[in-house]
C-alpha positions as CSV (number, residue, x, y, z in Angstrom):
1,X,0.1,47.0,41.5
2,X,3.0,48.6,39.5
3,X,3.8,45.4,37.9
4,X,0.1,44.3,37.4
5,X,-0.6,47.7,35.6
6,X,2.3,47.0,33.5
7,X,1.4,43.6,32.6
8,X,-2.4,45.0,31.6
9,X,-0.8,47.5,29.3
10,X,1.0,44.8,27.7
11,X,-2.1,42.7,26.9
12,X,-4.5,45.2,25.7
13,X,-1.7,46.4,23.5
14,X,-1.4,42.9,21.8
15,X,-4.5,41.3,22.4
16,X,-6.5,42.4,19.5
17,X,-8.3,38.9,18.7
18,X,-10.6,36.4,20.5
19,X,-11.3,36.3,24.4
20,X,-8.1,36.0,27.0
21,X,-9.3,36.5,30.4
22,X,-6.6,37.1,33.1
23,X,-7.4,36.6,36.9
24,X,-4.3,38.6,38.7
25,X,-2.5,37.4,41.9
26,X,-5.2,40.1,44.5
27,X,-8.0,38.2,42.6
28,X,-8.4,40.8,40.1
29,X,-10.3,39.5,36.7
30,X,-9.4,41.4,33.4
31,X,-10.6,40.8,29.9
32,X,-8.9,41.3,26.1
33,X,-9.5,40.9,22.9
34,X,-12.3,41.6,21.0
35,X,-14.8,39.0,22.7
36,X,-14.6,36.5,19.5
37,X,-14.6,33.1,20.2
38,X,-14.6,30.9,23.2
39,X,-12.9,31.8,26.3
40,X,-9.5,30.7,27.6
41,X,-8.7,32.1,31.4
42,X,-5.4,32.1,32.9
43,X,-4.6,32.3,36.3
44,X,-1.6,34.4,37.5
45,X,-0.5,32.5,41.4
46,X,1.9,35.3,42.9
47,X,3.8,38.2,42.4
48,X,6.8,36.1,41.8
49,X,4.9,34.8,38.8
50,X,3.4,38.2,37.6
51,X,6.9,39.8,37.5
52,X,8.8,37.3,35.4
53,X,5.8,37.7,32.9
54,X,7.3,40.8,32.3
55,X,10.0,38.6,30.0
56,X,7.8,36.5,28.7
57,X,9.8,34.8,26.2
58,X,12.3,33.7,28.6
59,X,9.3,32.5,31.6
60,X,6.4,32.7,30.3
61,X,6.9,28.7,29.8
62,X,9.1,28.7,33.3
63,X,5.5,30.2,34.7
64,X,3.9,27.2,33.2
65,X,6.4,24.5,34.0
66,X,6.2,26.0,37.7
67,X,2.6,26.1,38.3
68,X,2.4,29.8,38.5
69,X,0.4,30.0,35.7
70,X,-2.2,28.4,35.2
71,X,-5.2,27.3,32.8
72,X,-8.6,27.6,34.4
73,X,-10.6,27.8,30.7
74,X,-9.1,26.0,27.6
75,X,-5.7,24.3,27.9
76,X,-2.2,25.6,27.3
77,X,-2.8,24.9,23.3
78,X,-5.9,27.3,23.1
79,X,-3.9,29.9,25.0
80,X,-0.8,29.4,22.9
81,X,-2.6,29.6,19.5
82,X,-4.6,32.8,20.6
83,X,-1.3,34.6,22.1
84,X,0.9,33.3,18.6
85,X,-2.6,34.5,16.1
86,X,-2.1,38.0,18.2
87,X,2.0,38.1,18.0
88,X,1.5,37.5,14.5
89,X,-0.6,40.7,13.7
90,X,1.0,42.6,16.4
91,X,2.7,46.0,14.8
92,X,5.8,46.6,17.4
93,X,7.4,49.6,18.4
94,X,10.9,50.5,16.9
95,X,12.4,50.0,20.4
96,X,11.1,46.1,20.3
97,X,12.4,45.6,16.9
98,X,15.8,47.3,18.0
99,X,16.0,44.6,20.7
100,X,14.9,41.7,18.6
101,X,17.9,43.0,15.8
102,X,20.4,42.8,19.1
103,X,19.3,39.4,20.1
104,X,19.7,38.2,16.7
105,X,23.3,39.5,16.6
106,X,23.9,37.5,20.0
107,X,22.1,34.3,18.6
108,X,25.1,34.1,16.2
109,X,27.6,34.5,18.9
110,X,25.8,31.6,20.9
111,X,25.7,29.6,17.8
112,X,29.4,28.2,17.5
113,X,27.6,24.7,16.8
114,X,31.5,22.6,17.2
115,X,31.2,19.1,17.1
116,X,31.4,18.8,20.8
117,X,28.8,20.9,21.2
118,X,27.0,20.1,18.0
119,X,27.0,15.9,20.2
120,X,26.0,17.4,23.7
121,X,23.2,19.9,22.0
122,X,21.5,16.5,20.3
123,X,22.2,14.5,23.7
124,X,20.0,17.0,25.8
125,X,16.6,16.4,23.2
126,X,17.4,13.6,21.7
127,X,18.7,11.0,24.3
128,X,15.4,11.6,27.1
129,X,14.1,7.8,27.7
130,X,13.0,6.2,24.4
131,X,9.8,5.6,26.3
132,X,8.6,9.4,25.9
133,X,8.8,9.4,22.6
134,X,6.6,6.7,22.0
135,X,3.8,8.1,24.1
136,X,3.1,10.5,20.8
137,X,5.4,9.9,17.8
138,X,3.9,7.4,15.2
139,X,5.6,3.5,15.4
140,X,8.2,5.1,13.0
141,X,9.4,7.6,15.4
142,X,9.2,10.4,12.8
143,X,9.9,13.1,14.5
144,X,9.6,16.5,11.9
145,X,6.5,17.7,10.2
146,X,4.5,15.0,8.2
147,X,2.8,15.6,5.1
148,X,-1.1,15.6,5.0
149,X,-2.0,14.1,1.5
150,X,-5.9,14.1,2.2
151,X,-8.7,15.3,4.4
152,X,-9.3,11.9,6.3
153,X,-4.7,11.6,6.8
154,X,-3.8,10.5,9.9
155,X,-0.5,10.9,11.4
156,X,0.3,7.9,10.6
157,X,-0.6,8.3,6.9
158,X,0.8,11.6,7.4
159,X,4.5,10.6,8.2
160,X,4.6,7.5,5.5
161,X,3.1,10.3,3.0
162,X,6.2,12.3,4.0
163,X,8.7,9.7,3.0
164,X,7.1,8.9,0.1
165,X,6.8,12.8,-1.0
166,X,10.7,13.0,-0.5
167,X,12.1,9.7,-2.2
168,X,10.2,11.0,-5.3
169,X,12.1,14.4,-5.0
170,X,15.4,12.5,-4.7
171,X,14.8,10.1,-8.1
172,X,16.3,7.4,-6.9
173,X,17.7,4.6,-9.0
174,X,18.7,1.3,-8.9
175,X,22.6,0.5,-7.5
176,X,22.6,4.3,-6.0
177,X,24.5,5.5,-2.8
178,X,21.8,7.7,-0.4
179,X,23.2,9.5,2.4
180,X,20.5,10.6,5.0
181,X,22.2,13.6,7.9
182,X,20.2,13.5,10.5
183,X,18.8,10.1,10.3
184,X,17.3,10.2,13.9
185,X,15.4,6.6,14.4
186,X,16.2,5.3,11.5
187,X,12.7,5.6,9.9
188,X,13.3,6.8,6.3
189,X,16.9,5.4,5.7
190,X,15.2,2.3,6.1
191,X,12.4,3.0,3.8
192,X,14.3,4.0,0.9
193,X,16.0,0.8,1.3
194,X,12.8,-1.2,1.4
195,X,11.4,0.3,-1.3
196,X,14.3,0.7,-4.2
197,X,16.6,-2.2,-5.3
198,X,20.2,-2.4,-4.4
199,X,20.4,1.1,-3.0
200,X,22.7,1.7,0.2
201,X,22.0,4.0,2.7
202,X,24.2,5.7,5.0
203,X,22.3,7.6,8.0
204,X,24.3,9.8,10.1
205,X,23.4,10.9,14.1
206,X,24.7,12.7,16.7
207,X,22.4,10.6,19.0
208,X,23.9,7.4,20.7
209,X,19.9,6.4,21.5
210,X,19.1,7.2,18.3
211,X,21.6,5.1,16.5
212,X,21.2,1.9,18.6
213,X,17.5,2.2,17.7
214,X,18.4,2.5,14.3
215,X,20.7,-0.2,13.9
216,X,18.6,-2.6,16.2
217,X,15.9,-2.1,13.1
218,X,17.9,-2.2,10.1
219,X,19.0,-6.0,12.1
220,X,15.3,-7.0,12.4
221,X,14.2,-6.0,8.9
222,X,17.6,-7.8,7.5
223,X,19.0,-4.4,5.9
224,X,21.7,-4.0,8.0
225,X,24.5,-4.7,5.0
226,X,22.2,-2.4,2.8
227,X,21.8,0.6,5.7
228,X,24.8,2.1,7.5
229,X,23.9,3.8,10.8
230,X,27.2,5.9,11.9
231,X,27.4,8.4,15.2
232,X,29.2,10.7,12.7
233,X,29.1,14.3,12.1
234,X,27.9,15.4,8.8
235,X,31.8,17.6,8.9
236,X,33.3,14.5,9.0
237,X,32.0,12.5,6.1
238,X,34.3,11.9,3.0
239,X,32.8,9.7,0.8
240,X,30.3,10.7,-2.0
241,X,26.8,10.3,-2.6
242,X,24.3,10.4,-5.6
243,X,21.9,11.3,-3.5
244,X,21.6,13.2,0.0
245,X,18.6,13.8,2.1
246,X,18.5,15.9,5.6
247,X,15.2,16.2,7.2
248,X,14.8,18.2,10.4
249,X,18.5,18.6,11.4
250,X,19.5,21.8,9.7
251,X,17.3,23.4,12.4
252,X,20.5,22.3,14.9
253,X,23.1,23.4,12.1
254,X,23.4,27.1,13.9
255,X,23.3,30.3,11.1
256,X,27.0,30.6,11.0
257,X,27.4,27.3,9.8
258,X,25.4,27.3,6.6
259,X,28.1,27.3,4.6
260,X,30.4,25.0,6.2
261,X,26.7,22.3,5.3
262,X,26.5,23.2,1.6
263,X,29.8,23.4,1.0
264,X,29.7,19.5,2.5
265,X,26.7,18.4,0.7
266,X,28.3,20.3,-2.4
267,X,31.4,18.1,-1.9
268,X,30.0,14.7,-1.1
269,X,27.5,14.8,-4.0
270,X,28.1,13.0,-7.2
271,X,28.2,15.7,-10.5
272,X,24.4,14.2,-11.5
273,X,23.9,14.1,-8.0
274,X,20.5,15.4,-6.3
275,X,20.1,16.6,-2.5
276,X,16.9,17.2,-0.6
277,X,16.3,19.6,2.2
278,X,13.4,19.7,4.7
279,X,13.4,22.2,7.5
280,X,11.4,24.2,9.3
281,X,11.7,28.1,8.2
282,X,10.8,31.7,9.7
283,X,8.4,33.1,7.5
284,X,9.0,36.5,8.5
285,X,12.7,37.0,7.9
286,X,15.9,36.3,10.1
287,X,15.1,36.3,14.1
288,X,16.4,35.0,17.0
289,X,15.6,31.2,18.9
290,X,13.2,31.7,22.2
291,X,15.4,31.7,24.9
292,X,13.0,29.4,27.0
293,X,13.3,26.6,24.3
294,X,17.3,27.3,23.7
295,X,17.7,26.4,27.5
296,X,14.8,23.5,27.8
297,X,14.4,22.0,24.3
298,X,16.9,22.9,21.9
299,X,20.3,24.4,23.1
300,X,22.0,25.7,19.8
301,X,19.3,25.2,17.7
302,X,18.2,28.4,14.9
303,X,14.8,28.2,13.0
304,X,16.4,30.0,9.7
305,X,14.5,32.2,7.2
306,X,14.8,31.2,3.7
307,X,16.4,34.8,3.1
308,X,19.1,33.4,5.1
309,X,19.3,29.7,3.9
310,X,18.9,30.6,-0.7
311,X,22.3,32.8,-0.3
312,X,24.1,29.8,1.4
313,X,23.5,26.9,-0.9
314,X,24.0,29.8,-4.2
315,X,27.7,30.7,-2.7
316,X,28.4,26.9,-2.2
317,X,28.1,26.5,-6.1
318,X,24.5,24.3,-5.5
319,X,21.7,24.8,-7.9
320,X,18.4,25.2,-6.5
321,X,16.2,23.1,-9.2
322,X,13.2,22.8,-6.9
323,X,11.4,24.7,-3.9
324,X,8.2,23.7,-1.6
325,X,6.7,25.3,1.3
326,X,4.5,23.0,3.9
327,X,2.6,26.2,5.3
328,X,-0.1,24.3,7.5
329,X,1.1,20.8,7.6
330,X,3.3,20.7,10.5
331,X,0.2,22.5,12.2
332,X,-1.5,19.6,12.0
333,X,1.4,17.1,13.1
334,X,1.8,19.0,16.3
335,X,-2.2,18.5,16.5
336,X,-1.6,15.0,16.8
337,X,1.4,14.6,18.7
338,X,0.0,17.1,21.6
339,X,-3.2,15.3,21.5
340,X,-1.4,12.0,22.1
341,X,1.1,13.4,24.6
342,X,-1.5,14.5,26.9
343,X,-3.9,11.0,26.6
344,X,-0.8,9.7,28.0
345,X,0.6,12.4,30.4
346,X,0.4,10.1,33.4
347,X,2.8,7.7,31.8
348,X,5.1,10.4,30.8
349,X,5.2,12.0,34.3
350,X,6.2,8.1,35.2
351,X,8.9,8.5,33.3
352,X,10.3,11.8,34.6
353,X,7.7,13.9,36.8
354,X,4.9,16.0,36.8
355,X,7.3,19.4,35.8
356,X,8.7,17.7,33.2
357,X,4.9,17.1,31.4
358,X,3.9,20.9,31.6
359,X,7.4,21.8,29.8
360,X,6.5,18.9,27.5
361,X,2.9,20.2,27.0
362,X,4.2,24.2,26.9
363,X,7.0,23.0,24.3
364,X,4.5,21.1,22.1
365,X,1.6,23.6,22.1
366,X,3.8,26.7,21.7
367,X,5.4,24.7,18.2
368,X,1.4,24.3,16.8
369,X,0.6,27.9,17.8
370,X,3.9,29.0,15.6
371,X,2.8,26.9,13.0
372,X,-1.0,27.8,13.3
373,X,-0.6,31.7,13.3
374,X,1.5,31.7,10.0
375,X,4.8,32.8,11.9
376,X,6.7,29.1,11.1
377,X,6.1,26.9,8.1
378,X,8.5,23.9,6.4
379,X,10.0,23.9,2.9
380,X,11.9,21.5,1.2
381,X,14.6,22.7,-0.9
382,X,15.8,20.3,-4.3
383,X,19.5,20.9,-5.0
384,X,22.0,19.8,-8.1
385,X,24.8,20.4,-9.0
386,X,24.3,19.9,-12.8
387,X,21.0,21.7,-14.1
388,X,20.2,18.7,-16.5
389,X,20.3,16.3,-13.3
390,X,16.5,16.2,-13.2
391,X,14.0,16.4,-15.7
392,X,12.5,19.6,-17.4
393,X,9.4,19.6,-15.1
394,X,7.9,18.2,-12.3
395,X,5.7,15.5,-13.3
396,X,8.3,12.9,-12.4
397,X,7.9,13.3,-8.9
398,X,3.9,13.1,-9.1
399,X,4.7,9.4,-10.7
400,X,7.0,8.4,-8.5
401,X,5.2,9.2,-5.9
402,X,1.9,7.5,-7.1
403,X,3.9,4.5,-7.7
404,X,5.3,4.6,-4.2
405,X,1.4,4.8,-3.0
406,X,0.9,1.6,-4.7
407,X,3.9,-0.1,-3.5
408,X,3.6,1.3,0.0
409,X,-0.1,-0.2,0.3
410,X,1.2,-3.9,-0.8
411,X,3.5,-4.1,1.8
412,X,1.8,-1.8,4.6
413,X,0.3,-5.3,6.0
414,X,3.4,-6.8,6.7
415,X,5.0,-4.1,8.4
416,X,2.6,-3.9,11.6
417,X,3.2,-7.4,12.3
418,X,6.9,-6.8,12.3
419,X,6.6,-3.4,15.1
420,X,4.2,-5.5,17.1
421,X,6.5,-8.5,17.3
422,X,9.3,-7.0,18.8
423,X,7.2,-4.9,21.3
424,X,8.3,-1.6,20.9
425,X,8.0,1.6,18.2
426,X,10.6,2.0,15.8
C-alpha cells in the first residue's frame, strides 16, 4: 500500500490534462486528470510492476515490454502522448531538476563515443534483420523525420519531400563532390545522384547491413561508379567535399564530441563549400538521454539542444547562413511508422518475438509523444565557410526545390517498377 500511495501522489501531481485511469495490483481503480477527452486505462499486474514504476524513466518501458503493464483503454500511443502533453507542462521541484543537472553531468561521462564504440553503438539499432524495417519505413528506408509539404502528404510523399527540401539547401552543381555521414540505406546519396549531372557521392556508415544495402542499390540503379558507399567513420575521412549533408546521425555523435564533427566537416569542406545538418533537438535546453532507450534503442546516443550544438559549429570557424526548425513534422512520421508497425506486429514478432514488438511499439510511441507534446522537434542547420557561398536570400532554395518537384514527378513512375522488381525495400 506504501508504494501504491506513492505512485497516486505521483500521478495526481503530474496529471493535470485529459483522463488516465489506473487499475492498481489489489484491484483498486483511480482517476487523474481533469476528465478531458477520451479515456486511456492502464493496468498495473503486481507489486513487482508497481514498484519499478517508481523509476519510470528507466521501467516504465521494461513494465511494458514485460507485460506488467498493460493497456485496457487506448493503446500505448494514447497513453504516451497524454503522459509526454502532462511532462511537458509539469512545473518540478528543485530536487528533480537537481537530479536531472546530475544525470546530465553523467551522460557526458557515458558519452566517450570512440570509434569502437561509435561501430558497436550503430550495430545494436541498426543491424536487427533488414526485414523489420521494412514492416514500417517507406521503400526508401528513410529512417529520420520526413517533411510534410501538404495536407493530403503521405509518408511516402513525406520522405521524397525531405530529400528534395535538403538538395535545395545544399545548391548543388554540376561536376560537384557530395559527402553524405550517415548515409544509412543509401536513400538520399542515391538521389542526389539521380537527380544532378556528374555529381559523386560518398555516403559514409557505421552499419555493415546498412552498407551492403546501399551498395546492392547504387549496382541496380547503375550509379555505383557515381556513389561510394564506405563503412568509414566520419573521423577518418581526408578528402574534401563541396558539399556535406548528415541527416539523423549527429543524434549518435555524443555532446563531447561536437567539436571533434565540425571541426571535421570544417576541414573536409571546400572554401565555397556548403554543409547541411538535420537532427533531432531538445527544445527545452541541454538534458540527459532516457535511460530505457540508451540500454534498448540507442546506446550512446544524445538528443542535443541547439544551445549546445550553435556554440560548436561558431568555435569550429563554420558560418551558420541558414537555420530551420521541423516542430510537428516528425510527429507525423512516427504517426505513420507506428501505424504500420503495428498492422504488421505479427510479422515482426516472426522475426524476433512477441517482447521484442511491445519494446518496438513502447520505443515508437514514446518518440511521437516527444514530438507531439512540443518537448523534441528537428532543425536543419546550413553551414559555410565563406558568407558569399550562397546567395543573399532564400529564394533559391524555393526554386530549386520546385524544380526538383517537377523533376521528381517525371521519373517517380519508373522508380516503383525498379523496388518491385527486385522484391525487396530499398
Amino acid at each position: 500500500m506504501f508504494v501504491a500511495s506513492i505512485v497516486d501522489s505521483m500521478l495526481r501531481r503530474l496529471m493535470h490534462n485529459g483522463r488516465l485511469s489506473v487499475v492498481y495490483p489489489d484491484g483498486t481503480l483511480k482517476t487523474y486528470g481533469d476528465g478531458a477527452g477520451e479515456e486511456v486505462r492502464l493496468r498495473i499486474r503486481d507489486g513487482r510492476t508497481l514498484r519499478r514504476l517508481l523509476d519510470a524513466d528507466r521501467y516504465l518501458g521494461e513494465a511494458y515490454m514485460d507485460g506488467g503493464l498493460i493497456v485496457e483503454e487506448g493503446d500505448i500511443r494514447d497513453f504516451m502522448i497524454l503522459l509526454m502533453t502532462n511532462v511537458a507542462r509539469a512545473d518540478y521541484p528543485s530536487i528533480v531538476r537537481w537530479l536531472e543537472g546530475f544525470r546530465r553531468v553523467l551522460q557526458r561521462l557515458r558519452q566517450c563515443n570512440t570509434r569502437r564504440r561509435s561501430r558497436r553503438n550503430v550495430a545494436h539499432h541498426y543491424d536487427l534483420d533488414g526485414r523489420l524495417y521494412d514492416l514500417f519505413l517507406d521503400p526508401d528506408r528513410q529512417y529520420s523525420c520526413g517533411y510534410f509539404d501538404g495536407p493530403d502528404c503521405g509518408l511516402e510523399e513525406a520522405q521524397l519531400a525531405k530529400k528534395r527540401h535538403l538538395a535545395a539547401k545544399l545548391r548543388i552543381r554540376p561536376g560537384m563532390r557530395v559527402l553524405d555521414i550517415g548515409c544509412g540505406w543509401g536513400g538520399l546519396a542515391l538521389y542526389l545522384a539521380q537527380v544532378y549531372e556528374d555529381v559523386r557521392v560518398v555516403g559514409i556508415t557505421l552499419s555493415t547491413e546498412q552498407l551492403e544495402h546501399a551498395r546492392a542499390r547504387a549496382e541496380r540503379l547503375g550509379l555505383a561508379e557515381r556513389v561510394d558507399f564506405r563503412l568509414q567513420d566520419y573521423r577518418d575521412i581526408s578528402e574534401r567535399f563541396d558539399r556535406i549533408v548528415s541527416v539523423g546521425m549527429f543524434e549518435h555523435v555524443g555532446v563531447t564530441h561536437y567539436p571533434t564533427f565540425f571541426n571535421k566537416v570544417r576541414e573536409l569542406l571546400t572554401d565555397d563549400g556548403v554543409a547541411v545538418l538535420h537532427s533531432i533537438n531538445r527544445a527545452d535546453g541541454p538534458g540527459a538521454t532516457s535511460r530505457w532507450i540508451e540500454r534498448y534503442i540507442f546506446p550512446g546516443g544524445y538528443i542535443p539542444s541547439m544551445s549546445e550544438v550553435l556554440p560548436a559549429i561558431e568555435r569550429a570557424g563554420l558560418v551558420v547562413s541558414d537555420v530551420e526548425v521541423l516542430r510537428l513534422h516528425y510527429a507525423e512520421t512516427l504517426k505513420c511508422w507506428y501505424e504500420r508497425f503495428r498492422q504488421r506486429s505479427t510479422r515482426a514478432a516472426e522475426l524476433y518475438d512477441d517482447r521484442f514488438v511491445r519494446m518496438w511499439e513502447f520505443y515508437l510511441a514514446g518518440s511521437e509523444a516527444m514530438f507531439r507534446s512540443g518537448l523534441m522537434n528537428n532543425f536543419q542547420i546550413q553551414m559555410v565557410k565563406d558568407q558569399a557561398a550562397v546567395p543573399l536570400t532564400r529564394d533559391y532554395m524555393f526554386e530549386e526545390e520546385r524544380r526538383l518537384k517537377e523533376v521528381d514527378s517525371r521519373r517517380h513512375i519508373r522508380a516503383v517498377p525498379e523496388r518491385k522488381q527486385h522484391g525487396e525495400r530499398g
